[in-house]
C-alpha positions in Angstrom: 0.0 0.0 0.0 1.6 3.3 -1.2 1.3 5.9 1.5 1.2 9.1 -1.0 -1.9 7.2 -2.7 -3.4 6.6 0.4 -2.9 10.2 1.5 -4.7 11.2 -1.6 -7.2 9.0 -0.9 -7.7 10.2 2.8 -7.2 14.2 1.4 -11.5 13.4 -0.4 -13.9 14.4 1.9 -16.6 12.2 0.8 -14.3 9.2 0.8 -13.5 10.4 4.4 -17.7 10.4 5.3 -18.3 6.9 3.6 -15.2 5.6 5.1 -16.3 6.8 8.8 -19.6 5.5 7.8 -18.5 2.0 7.2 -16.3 2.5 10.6 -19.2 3.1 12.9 -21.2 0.3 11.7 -18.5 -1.8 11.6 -17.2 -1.2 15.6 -21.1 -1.5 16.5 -21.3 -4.8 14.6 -18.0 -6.5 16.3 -19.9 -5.1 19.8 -22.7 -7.2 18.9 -21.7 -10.0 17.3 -19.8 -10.9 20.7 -22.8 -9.9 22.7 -24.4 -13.1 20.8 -21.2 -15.1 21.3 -21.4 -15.3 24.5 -25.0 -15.4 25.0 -25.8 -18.5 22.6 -22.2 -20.5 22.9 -20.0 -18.9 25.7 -23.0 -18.7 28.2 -22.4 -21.4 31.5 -25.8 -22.4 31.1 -25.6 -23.5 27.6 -23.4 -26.5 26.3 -22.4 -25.8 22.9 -21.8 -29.0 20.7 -21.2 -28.7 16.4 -24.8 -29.2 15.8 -26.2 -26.3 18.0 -23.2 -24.3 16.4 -24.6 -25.1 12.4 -28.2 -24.2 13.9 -27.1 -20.9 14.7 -25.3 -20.3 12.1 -27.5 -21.8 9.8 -30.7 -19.3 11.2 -28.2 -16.3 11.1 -26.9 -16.5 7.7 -28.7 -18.7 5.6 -32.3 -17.0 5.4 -30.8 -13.6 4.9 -28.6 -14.3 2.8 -31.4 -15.2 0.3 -32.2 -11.2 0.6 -28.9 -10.6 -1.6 -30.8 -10.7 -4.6 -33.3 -8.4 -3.5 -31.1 -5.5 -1.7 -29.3 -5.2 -5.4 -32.6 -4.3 -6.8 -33.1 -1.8 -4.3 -29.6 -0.5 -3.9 -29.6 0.0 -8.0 -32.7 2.2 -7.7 -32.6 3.8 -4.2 -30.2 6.7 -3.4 -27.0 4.7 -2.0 -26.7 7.4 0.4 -30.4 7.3 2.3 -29.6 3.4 2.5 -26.8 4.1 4.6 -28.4 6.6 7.0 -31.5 4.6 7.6 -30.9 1.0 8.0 -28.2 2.2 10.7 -31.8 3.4 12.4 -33.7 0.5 11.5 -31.0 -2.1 13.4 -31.0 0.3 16.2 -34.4 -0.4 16.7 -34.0 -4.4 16.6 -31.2 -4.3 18.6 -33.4 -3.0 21.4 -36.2 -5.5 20.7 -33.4 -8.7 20.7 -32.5 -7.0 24.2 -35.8 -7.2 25.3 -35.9 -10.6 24.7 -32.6 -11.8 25.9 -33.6 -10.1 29.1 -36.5 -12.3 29.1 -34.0 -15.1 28.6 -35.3 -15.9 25.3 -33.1 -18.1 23.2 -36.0 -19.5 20.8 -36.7 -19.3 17.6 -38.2 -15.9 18.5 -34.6 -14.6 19.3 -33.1 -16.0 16.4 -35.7 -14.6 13.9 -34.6 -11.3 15.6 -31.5 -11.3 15.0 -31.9 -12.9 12.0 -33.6 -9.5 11.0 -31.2 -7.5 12.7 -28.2 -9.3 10.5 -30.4 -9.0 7.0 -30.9 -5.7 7.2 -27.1 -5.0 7.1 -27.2 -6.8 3.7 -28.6 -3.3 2.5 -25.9 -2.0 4.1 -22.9 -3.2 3.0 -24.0 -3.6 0.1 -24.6 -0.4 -0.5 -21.1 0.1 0.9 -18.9 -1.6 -2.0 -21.7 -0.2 -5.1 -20.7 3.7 -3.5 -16.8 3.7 -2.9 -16.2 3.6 -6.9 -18.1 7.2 -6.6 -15.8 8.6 -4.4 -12.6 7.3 -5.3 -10.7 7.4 -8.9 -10.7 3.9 -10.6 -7.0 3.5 -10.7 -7.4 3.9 -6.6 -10.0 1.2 -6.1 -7.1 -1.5 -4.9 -5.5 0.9 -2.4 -9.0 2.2 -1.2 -10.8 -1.5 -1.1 -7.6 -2.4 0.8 -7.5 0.4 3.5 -11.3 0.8 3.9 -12.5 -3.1 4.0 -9.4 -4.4 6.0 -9.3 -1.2 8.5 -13.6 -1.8 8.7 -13.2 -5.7 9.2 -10.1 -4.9 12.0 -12.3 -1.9 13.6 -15.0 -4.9 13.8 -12.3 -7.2 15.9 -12.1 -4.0 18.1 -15.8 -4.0 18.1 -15.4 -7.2 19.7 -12.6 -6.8 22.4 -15.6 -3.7 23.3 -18.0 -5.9 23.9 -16.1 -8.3 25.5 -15.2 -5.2 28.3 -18.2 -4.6 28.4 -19.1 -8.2 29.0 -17.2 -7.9 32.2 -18.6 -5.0 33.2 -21.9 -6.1 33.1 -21.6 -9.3 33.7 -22.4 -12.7 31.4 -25.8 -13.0 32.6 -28.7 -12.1 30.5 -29.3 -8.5 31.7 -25.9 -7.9 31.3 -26.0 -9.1 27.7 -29.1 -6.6 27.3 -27.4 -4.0 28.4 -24.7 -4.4 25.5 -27.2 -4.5 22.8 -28.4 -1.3 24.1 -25.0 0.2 23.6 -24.9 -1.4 20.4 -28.4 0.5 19.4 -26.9 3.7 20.5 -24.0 3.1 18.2 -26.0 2.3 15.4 -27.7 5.5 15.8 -24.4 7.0 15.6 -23.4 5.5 12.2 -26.8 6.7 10.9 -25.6 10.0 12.2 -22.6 10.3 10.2 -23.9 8.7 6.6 -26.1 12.2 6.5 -23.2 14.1 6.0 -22.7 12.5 2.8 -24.6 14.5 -0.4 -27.6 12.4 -1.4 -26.7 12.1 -4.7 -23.0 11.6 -4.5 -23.3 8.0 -4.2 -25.7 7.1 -7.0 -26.8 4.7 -8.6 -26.6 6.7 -11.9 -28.1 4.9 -14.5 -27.9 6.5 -17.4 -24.2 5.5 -17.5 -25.4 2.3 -18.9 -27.6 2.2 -21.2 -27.9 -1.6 -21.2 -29.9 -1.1 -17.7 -33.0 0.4 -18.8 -33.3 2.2 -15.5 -34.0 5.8 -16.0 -33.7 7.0 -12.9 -33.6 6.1 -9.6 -37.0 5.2 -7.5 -38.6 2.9 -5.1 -40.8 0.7 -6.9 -44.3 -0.6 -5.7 -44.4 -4.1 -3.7 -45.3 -6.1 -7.1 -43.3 -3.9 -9.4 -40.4 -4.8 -6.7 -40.8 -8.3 -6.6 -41.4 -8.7 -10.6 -38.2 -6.4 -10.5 -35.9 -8.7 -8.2 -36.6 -11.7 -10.5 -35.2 -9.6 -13.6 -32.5 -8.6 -12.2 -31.6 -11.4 -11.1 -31.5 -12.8 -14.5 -29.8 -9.6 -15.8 -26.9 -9.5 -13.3 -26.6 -13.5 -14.7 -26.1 -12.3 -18.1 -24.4 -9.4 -17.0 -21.7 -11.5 -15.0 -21.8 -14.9 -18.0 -20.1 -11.3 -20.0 -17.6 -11.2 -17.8 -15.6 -14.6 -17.5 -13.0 -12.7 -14.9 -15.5 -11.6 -12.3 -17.8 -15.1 -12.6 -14.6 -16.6 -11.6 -13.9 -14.4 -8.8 -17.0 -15.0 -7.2 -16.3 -19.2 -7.6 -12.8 -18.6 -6.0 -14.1 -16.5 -2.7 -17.3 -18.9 -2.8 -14.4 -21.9 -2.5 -12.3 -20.6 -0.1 -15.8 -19.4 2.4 -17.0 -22.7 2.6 -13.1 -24.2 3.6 -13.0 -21.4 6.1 -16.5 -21.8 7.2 -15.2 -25.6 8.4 -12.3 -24.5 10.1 -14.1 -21.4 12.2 -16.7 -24.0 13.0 -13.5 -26.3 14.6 -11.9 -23.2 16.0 -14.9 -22.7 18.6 -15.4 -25.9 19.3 -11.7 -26.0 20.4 -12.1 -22.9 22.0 -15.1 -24.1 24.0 -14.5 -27.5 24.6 -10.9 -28.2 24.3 -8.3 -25.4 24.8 -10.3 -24.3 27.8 -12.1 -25.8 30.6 -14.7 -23.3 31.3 -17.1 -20.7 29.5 -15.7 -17.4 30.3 -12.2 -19.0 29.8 -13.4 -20.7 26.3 -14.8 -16.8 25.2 -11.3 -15.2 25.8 -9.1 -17.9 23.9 -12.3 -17.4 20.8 -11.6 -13.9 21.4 -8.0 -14.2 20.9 -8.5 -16.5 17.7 -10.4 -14.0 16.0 -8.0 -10.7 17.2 -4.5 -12.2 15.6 -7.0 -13.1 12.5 -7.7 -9.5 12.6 -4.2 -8.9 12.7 -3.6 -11.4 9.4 -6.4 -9.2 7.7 -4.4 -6.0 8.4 -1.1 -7.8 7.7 -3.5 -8.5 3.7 -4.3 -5.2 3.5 -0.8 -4.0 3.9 0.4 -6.2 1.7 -2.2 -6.8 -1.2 -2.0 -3.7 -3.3 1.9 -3.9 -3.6 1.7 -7.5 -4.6 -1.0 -7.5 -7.1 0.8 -4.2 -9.2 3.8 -6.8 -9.7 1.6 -10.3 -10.1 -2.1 -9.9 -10.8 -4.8 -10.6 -8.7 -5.7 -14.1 -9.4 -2.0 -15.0 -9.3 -2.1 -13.8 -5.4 -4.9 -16.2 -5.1 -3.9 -18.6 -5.8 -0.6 -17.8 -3.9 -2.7 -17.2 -0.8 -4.7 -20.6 -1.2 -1.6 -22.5 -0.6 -0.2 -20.8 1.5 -3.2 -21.4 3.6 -2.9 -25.0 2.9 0.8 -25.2 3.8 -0.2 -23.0 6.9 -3.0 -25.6 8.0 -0.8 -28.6 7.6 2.1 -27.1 9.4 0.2 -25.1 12.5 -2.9 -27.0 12.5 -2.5 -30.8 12.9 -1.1 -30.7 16.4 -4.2 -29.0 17.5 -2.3 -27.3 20.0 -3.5 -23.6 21.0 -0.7 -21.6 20.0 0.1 -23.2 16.8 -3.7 -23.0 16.2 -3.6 -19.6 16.8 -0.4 -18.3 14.4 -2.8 -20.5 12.0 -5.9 -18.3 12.8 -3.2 -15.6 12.1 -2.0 -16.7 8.2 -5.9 -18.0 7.3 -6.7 -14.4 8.1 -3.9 -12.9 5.8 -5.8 -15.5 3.4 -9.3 -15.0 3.7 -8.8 -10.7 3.4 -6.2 -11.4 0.6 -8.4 -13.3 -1.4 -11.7 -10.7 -0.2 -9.9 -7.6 -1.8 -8.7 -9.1 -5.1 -12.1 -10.1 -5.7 -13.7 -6.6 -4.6 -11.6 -5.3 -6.6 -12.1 -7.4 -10.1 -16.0 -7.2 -9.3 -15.5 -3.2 -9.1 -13.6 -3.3 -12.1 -15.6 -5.8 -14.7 -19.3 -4.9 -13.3 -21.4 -1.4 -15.0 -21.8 1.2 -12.3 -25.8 0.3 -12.9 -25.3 -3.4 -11.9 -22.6 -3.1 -9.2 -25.4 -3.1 -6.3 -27.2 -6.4 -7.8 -23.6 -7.9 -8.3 -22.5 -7.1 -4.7 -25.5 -8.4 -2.6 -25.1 -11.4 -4.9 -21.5 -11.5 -3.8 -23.1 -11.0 -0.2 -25.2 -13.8 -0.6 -22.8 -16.4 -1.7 -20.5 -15.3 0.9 -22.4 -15.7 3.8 -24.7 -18.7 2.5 -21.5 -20.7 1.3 -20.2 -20.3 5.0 -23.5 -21.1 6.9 -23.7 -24.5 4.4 -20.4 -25.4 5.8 -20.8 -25.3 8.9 -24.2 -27.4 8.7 -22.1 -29.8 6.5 -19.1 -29.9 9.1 -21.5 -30.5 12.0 -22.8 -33.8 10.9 -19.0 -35.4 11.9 -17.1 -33.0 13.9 -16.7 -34.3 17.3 -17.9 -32.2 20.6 -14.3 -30.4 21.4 -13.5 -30.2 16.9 -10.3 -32.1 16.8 -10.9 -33.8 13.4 -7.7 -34.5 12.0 -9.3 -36.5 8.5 -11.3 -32.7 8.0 -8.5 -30.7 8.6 -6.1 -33.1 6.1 -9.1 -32.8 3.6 -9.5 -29.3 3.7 -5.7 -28.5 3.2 -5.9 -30.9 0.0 -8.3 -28.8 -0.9 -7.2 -25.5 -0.8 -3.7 -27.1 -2.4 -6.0 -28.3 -5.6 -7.7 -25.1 -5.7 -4.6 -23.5 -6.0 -3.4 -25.0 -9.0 -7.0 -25.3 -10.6 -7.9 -21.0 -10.2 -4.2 -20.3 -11.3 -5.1 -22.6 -14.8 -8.4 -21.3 -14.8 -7.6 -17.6 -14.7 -4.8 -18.1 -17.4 -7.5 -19.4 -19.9 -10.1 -16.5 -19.3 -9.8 -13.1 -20.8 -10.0 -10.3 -18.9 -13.3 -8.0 -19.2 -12.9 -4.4 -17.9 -15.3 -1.3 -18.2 -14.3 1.2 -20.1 
């Protein structure tokens, strides 16, 4: 990452206002995302085995990640910019309702549809994040801004957590104390919200008449059946619009690839955090919590590294760099099942996962019309997340209660070492498709 590009980047205004945006949501989301961690699988009352972990994630992701489709509609006729300052409110206002019920001690499918509401409404969000940074950035910027906003969002997230997890011990793990941190992570919500409206409305698009091949002419919020007729579409013109571009359909297989192998070792790395490296709760939430900071770390260490990497080797030769290095990684640091090798492991998978994440950001950005790139993205969205929550379910029905599986873990390396070798040969073979 070049630091006179990224001061130019930091010198726009607007990228500034979308960046702090994407950095108040981000915090508030690592804030609650623990307070659910340790309600549903760090709580002393609850024994957490790989099947109640693939139910939660399962409810959490799968069902809204179906609303991928539909947010790109939306996002590709709604002003970008109102997106981001009211779905900010709207969570705000589930987050208080899921409190309401925790402190009731609710862990039903009540809960769960809450927060499965409370996580499908940020669909709209980021989404709406990735269609808008090409408006406030110059194209030739995009690797160096995808790198420093993403990575510096997804590590302000990890400090998100280590908030919520002070704020765990200041309330306590019991369920008014986990109420009381979804009610700071309303207020901070609110505060996101807050910041998106200094953004002009119609900075961020979507501006349709760039692209003829839309048929959009102009921007509005269409009725319920209209909507619905709409989604369907566009869901077959973002097909068509992607089976155009060989380079970004293949970008969306690799990061679909590598999601579901990551989504079977996160699912091992909290068993082993509950059941194995510790010997009670509390003690099993702090060595999670540690997994996932040094991943943070990894993810920074990605973002510091990416841009300068891909400007001498391409982007899908880095992939294919970073999937075996994650599968010499895993062989090496994993097998022993031993907490500190696990966690220098959690470390390189996270150099991985964000290595991979910006490359294909930034060949979606790249290959998809300005008028497309909010369908594309909650697409991307839903593959991400849904690929993840089907690995988990997958990897529950054989992982044993503490996750030590060492036939998984061999499979999974093999796999990332094929997939190497096969997205390497792949990318050679397709031509590359940019806007002009």
């Amino acid at each position: 990452m070049r630091a006179g590009e990224l001061r130019e980047i930091l010198g726009g205004r607007d990228f500034r206002r979308l960046y702090a945006t994407r950095l108040a949501s981000q915090l508030t989301d690592g804030v609650f995302q623990v307070a659910l961690a340790g309600y549903v699988f760090f709580s002393p009352e609850r024994q957490t085995t790989a099947g109640k972990a693939a139910a939660a994630f399962a409810v959490t992701l799968l069902p809204y990640s179906a609303l991928g489709p539909f947010a790109g509609v939306f996002i590709d006729r709604w002003r970008r910019r109102q997106i981001l300052v009211w779905t900010p409110v709207l969570r705000a206002v589930l987050v208080m309702l899921v409190a309401g019920l925790v402190a009731a001690g609710q862990d039903g499918a009540v809960f769960f549809l809450g927060v499965l509401v409370v996580l499908g409404v940020n669909r709209f969000f980021l989404a709406s994040l990735s269609a808008a940074l090409p408006h406030v950035v110059r194209r030739d910027q995009l690797v160096t801004a995808n790198a420093f906003s993403v990575t510096s969002g997804t590590v302000i997230a990890f400090i998100g957590g280590g908030v919520g997890y002070l704020l765990r011990l200041l309330f306590g793990s019991e369920d008014h104390g986990t109420a009381l941190i979804l009610v700071a992570a309303a207020a901070l919500f609110l505060l996101a919200g807050s910041i998106a409206t200094t953004l002009p409305k119609r900075l961020l698009g979507p501006h349709p008449s760039e692209d003829a091949e839309s048929g959009l002419a102009r921007p509005e919020a269409p009725r319920m059946l209209e909507a619905l007729r709409g989604v369907l579409d566009g869901l077959v013109d973002g097909g068509r619009h992607i089976a155009r571009r060989p380079q970004a359909a293949l970008a969306l297989a690799a990061i679909s690839f590598h999601r579901f192998l990551y989504g079977v070792v996160l699912i091992m790395t909290l068993l082993l955090c509950r059941n194995h490296f510790a010997d009670d709760p509390d003690k099993g939430l702090e060595t999670f919590a540690l997994m996932l900071g040094v991943s943070g770390a990894g993810f920074f260490a990605a973002a510091l590294i990416t841009p300068a990497v891909v400007r001498r080797i391409s982007k899908e030769a880095w992939v294919a760099w970073l999937f075996g290095t994650a599968a010499v990684s895993l062989l090496v640091l994993g097998m022993p099942f031993a907490e500190a090798p696990w966690a220098v492991g959690a470390f390189m998978l996270g150099v991985v996962s964000q290595g991979v994440k910006l490359c294909v950001d930034t060949v979606l950005q790249e290959t998809i019309d300005d008028a497309y790139r909010g369908r594309v993205f909650a697409v991307y969205d839903m593959l991400f997340n849904a690929v993840f929550a089907a690995a988990a379910v997958v990897a529950a029905t054989w992982l044993p209660w503490d996750g030590r599986a060492g036939l998984t873990l061999l499979v999974v390396i093999a796999a990332y070492a094929v997939g190497a070798l096969a997205y390497r040969s792949a990318a050679a073979r397709r031509p590359a498709h940019a806007v002009p």
